[in-house]
DRENDO-1510 file (C-alpha; in Angstrom, 1 decimal, always signed):
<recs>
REC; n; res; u; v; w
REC; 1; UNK; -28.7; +5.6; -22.0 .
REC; 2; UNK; -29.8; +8.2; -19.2 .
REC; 3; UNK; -31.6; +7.2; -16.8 .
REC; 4; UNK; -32.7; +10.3; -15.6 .
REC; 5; UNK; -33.3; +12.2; -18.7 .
REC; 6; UNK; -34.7; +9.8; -20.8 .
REC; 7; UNK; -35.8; +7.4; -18.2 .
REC; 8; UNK; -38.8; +8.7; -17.6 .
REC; 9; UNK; -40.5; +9.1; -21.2 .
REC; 10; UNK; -39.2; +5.8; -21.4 .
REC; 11; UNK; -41.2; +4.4; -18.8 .
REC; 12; UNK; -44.7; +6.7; -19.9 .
REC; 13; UNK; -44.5; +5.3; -23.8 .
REC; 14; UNK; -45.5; +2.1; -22.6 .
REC; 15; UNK; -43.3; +0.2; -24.7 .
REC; 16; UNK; -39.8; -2.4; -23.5 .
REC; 17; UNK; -37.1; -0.8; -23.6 .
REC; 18; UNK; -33.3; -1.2; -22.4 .
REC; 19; UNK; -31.8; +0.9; -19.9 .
REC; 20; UNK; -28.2; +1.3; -19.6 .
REC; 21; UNK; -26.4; +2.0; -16.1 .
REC; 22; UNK; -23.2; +3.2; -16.0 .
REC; 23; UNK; -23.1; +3.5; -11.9 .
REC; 24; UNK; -25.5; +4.7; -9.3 .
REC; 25; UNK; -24.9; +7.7; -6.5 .
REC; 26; UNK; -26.7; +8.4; -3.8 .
REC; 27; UNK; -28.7; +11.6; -4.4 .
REC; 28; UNK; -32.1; +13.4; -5.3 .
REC; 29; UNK; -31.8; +11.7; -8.4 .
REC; 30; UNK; -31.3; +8.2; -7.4 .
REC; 31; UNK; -35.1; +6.9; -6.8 .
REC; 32; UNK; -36.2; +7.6; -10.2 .
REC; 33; UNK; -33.1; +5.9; -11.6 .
REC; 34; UNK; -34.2; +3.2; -9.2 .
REC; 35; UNK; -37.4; +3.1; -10.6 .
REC; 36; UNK; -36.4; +3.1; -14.2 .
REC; 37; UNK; -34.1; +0.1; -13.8 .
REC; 38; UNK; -36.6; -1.8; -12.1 .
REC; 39; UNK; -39.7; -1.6; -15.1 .
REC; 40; UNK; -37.1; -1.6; -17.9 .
REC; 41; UNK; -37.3; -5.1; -20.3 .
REC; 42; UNK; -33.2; -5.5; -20.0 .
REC; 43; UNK; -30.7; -3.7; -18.7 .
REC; 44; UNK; -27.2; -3.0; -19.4 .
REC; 45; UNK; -24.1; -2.1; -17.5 .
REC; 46; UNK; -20.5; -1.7; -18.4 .
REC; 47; UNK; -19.2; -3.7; -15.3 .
REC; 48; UNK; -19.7; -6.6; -12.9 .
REC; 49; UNK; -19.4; -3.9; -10.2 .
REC; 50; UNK; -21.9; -2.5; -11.6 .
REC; 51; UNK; -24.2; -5.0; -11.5 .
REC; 52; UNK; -23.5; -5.4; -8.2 .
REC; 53; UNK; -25.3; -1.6; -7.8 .
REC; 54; UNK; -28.2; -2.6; -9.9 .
REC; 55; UNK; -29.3; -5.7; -7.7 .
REC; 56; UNK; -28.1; -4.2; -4.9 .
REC; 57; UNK; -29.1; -0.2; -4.8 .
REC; 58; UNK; -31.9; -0.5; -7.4 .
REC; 59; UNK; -33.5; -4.0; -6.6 .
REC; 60; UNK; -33.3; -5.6; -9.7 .
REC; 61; UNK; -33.2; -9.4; -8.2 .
REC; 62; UNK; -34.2; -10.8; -11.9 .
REC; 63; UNK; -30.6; -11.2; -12.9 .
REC; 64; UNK; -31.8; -12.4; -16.3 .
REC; 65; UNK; -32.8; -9.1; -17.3 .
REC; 66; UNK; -28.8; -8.2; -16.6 .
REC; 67; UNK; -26.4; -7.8; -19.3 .
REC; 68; UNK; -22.7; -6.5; -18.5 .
REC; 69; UNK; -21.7; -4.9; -22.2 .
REC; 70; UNK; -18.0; -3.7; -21.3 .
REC; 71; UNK; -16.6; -0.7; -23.3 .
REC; 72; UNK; -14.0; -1.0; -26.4 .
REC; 73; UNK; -11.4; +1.0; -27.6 .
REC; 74; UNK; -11.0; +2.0; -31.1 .
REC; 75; UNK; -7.9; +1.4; -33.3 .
REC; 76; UNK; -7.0; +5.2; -33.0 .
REC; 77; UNK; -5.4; +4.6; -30.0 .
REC; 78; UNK; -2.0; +2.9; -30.5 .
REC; 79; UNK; +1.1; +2.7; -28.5 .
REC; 80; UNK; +4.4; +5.1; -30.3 .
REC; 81; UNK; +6.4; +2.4; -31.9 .
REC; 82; UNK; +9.8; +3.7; -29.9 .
REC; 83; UNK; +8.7; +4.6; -26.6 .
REC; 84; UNK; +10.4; +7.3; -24.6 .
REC; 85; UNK; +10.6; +8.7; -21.1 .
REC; 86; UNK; +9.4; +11.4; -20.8 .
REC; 87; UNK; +8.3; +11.4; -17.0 .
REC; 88; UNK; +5.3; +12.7; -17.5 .
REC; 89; UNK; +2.1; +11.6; -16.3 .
REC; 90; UNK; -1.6; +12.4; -17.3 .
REC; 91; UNK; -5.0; +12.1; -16.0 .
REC; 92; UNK; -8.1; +12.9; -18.6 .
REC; 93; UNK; -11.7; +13.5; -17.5 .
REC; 94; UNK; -13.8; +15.7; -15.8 .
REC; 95; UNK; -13.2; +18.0; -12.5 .
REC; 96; UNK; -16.0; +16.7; -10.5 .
REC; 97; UNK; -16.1; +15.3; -7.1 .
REC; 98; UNK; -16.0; +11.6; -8.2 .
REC; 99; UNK; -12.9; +11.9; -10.3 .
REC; 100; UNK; -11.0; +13.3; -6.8 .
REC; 101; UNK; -10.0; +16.8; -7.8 .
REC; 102; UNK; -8.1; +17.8; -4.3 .
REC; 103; UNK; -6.4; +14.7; -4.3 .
REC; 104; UNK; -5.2; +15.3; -8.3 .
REC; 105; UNK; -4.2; +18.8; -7.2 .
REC; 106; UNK; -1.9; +17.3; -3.9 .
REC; 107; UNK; -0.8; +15.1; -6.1 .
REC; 108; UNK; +0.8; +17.0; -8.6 .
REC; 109; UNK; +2.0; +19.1; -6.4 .
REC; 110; UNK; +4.3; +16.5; -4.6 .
REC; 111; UNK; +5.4; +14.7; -8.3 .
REC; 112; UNK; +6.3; +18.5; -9.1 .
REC; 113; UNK; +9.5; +18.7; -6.4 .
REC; 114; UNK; +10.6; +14.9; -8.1 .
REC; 115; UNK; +10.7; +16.8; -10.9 .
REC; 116; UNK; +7.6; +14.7; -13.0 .
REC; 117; UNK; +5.1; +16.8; -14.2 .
REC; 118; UNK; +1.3; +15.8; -14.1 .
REC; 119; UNK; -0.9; +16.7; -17.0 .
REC; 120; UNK; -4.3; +17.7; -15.3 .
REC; 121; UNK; -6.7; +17.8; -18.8 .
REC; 122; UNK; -10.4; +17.6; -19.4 .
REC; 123; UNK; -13.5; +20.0; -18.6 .
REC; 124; UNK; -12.6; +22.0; -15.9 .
REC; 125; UNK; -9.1; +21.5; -15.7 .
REC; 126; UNK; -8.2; +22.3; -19.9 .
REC; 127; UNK; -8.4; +25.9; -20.7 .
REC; 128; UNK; -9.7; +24.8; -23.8 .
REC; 129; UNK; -11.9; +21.9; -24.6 .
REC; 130; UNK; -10.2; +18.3; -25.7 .
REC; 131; UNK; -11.3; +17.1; -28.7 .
REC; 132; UNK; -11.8; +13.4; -29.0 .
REC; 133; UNK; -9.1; +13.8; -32.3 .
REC; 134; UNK; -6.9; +14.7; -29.8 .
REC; 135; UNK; -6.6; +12.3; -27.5 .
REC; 136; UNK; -4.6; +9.7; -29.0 .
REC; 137; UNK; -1.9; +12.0; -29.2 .
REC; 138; UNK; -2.9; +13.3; -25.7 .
REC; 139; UNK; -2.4; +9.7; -24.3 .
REC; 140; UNK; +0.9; +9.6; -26.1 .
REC; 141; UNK; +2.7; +12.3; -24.4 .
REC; 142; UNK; +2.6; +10.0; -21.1 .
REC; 143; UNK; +3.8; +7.6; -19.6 .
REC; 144; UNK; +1.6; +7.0; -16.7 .
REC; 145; UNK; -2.2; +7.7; -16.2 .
REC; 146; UNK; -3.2; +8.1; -13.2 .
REC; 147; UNK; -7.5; +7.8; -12.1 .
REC; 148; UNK; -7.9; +8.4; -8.5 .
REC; 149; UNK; -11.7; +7.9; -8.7 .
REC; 150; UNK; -13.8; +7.8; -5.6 .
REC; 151; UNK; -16.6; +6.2; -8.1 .
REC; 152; UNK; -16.2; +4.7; -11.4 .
REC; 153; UNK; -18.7; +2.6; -13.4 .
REC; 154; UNK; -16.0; +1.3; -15.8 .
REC; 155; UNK; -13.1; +3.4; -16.6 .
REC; 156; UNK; -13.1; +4.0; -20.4 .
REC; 157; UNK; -10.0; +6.5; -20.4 .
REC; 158; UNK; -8.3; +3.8; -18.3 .
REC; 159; UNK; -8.6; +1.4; -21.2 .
REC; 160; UNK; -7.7; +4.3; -23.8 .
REC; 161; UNK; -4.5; +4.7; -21.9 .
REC; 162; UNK; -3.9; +1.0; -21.7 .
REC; 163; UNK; -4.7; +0.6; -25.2 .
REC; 164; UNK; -2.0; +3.5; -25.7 .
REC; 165; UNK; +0.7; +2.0; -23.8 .
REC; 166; UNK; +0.4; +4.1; -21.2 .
REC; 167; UNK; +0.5; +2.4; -17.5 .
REC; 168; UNK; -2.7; +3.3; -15.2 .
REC; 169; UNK; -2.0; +3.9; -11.8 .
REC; 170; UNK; -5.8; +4.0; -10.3 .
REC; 171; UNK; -7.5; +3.2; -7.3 .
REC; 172; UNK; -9.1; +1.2; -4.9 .
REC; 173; UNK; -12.8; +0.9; -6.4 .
REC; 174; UNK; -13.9; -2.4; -8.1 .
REC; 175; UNK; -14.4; -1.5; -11.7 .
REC; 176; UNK; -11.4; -0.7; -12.1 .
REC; 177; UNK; -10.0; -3.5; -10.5 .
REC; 178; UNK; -11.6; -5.7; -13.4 .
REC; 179; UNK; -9.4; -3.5; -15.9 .
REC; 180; UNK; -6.0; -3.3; -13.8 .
REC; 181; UNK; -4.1; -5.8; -12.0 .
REC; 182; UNK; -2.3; -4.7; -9.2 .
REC; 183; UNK; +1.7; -5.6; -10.3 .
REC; 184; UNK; +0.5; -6.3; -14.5 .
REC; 185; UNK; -0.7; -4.1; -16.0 .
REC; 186; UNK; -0.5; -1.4; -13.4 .
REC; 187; UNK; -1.0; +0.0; -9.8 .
REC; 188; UNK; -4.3; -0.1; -7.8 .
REC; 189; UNK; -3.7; +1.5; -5.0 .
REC; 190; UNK; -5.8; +3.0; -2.1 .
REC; 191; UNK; -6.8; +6.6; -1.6 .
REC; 192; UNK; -3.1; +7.4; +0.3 .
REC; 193; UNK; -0.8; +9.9; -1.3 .
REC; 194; UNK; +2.3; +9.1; -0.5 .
REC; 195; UNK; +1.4; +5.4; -1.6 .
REC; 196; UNK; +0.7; +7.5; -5.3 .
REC; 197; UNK; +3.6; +9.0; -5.0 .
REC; 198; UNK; +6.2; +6.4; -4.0 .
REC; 199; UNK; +4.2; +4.2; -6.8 .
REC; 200; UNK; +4.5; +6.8; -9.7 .
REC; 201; UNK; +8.3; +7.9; -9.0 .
REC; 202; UNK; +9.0; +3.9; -8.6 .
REC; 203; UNK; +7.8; +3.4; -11.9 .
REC; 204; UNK; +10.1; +6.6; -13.2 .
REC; 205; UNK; +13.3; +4.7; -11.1 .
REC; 206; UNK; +12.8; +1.6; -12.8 .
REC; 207; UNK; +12.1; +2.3; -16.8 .
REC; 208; UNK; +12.6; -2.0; -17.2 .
REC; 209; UNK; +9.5; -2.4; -14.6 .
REC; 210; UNK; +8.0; +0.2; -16.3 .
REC; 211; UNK; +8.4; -1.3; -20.1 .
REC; 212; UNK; +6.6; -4.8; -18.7 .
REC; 213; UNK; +3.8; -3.4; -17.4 .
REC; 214; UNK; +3.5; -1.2; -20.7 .
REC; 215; UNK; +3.2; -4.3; -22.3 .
REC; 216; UNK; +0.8; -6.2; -20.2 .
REC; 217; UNK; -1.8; -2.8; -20.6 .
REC; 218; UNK; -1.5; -3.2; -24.5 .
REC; 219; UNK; -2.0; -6.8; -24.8 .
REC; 220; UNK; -5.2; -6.7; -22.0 .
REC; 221; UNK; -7.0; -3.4; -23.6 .
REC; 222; UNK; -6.6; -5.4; -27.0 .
REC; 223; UNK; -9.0; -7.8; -25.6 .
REC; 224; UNK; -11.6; -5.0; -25.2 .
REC; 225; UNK; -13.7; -3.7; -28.8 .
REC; 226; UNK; -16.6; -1.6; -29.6 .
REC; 227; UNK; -17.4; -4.9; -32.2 .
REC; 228; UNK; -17.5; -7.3; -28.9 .
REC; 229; UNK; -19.7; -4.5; -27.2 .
REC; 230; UNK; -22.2; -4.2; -30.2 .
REC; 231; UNK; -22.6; -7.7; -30.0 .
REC; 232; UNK; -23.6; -8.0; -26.7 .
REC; 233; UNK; -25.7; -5.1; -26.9 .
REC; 234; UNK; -27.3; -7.2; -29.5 .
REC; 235; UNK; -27.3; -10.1; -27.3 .
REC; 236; UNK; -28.9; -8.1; -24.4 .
REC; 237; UNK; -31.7; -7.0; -26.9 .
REC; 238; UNK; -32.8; -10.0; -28.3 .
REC; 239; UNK; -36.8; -10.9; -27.1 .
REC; 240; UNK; -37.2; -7.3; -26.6 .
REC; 241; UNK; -40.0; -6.7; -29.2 .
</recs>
């Protein structure tokens, strides 16, 4: 899975192997994930976006070697049967540069004087740690998840939250596009806080709006599973001996 980490031994054993991209970033780091992606047998990514990087960035032309394996979502995470509002809203996931911490922070300030609180969890954020038992219930004390990424390779807690009937507001970048429709299942909006904010409190001004789009994020992260991803993963290893 890493290419940095286990990239390299990968590379030195001489053997095929599959390397799995999740997204690329410019940095120190990014020539020897270059070079890993270019002598593995296959390669794997979670998105068409990021397939894009790996012909693109990397210089992997031989799009045969290309597999995109999207992410699932287990049966853990369920919509409540009797939805409430609770006009609350929730972002999950790291505090680290591509996941837009300032803009999180401005954010909740401003949803703070409408009087809707945002729920800033995850490492860095959470004064203790969040345990994947607990995010089911985590996702269910929301209404709206909101992912202001600057970089994303797929979005899996977008699909958790989807999958839990929670409506994703997220933004601009194109894996998550291929998860959210603007107007459906959610917002995708770009980088502009007052846009996030008059977007979020819209949603809290029209619960009926709300409710359909709640229902559109079930229905699409229901067509997501880690049983379709093993099978491509299985697909994307066959002829590698």
């Amino acid at each position: 899975h890493s290419l940095r980490y286990l990239g390299l031994p990968a590379v030195l054993s001489g053997r095929p192997f599959i390397a799995h991209c999740h997204h690329l970033e410019r940095g120190p780091w990014l020539p020897l994930e270059k070079w890993v992606l270019r002598r593995a047998a296959r390669v794997t990514v979670d998105s068409v976006f990021g397939m894009t990087q790996v012909v693109g960035m990397a210089g992997v032309w031989d799009t045969t070697r290309l597999h995109a394996v999207p992410g699932g979502v287990g049966p853990e995470f369920q919509p409540l049967p009797m939805p409430g509002t609770c006009r609350t809203a929730l972002f999950l996931g790291q505090k680290k540069w591509r996941k837009n911490p300032d803009f999180l922070s401005r954010l909740k300030e401003r949803l703070d004087r409408h009087g809707i609180r945002l729920r800033l969890e995850g490492p860095g954020w959470s004064a203790r740690p969040v345990l994947d038992r607990d995010k089911p219930a985590l996702y269910q004390s929301a209404d709206v998840f909101v992912f202001p990424s600057v970089l994303e390779g797929f979005g899996l807690p977008v699909l958790e939250a989807m999958a839990s009937g929670v409506v994703p507001v997220v933004s601009w970048q194109p894996a998550l596009m291929e998860l959210v429709t603007d107007g459906v299942e959610g917002c995708v909006l770009p980088l502009d806080l007052d846009a996030w904010t008059r977007a979020i409190v819209g949603l809290f001004q029209h619960p009926g709006r709300l409710a359909q789009m709640r229902a559109a994020a079930i229905r699409k992260a229901r067509t997501y599973s880690w049983d379709q991803s093993a099978l491509a993963w299985c697909r994307a290893a066959a002829g590698v001996a």
